[in-house]
N, C-alpha and C positions, 0 to 999 in steps of 0.2 A: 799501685801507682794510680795516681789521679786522672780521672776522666780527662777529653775536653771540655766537657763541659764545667764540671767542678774547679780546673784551674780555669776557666773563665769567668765565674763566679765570685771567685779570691781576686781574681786579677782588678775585676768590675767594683768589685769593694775593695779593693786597694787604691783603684783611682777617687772612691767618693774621698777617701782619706790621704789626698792628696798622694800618693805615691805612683809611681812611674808603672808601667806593666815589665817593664825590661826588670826595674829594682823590685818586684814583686815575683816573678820566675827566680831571681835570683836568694829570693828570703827563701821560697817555695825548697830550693836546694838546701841551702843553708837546713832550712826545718830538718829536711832528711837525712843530711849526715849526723846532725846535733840524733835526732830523737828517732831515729830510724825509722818511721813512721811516714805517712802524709798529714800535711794540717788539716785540720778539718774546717777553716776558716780563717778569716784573714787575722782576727786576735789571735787566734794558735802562733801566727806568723810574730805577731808583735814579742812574743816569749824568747824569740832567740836574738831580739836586739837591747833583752833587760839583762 
């Protein structure tokens, strides 16, 4: 599971890229069920909305 800091890092780079912290927690999820895994960044994140 990801730090706090690490999701505050994704979340921090989800807002330069325009995206919400609430709809970033919620990619964060998404990530983990699709790939069972943690993202290891906010592009990891973009892979489960292609």
């Amino acid at each position: 599971m990801l730090s706090l800091s690490e999701n505050d890092n994704i979340i921090k780079e989800g807002e330069r890229h325009g995206v919400s912290p609430e709809r970033t927690l919620e990619l964060i999820n998404l990530f983990r069920r699709t790939y069972r895994s943690d993202p290891g960044d906010f592009s990891m994140l973009l892979e489960v909305l292609e």
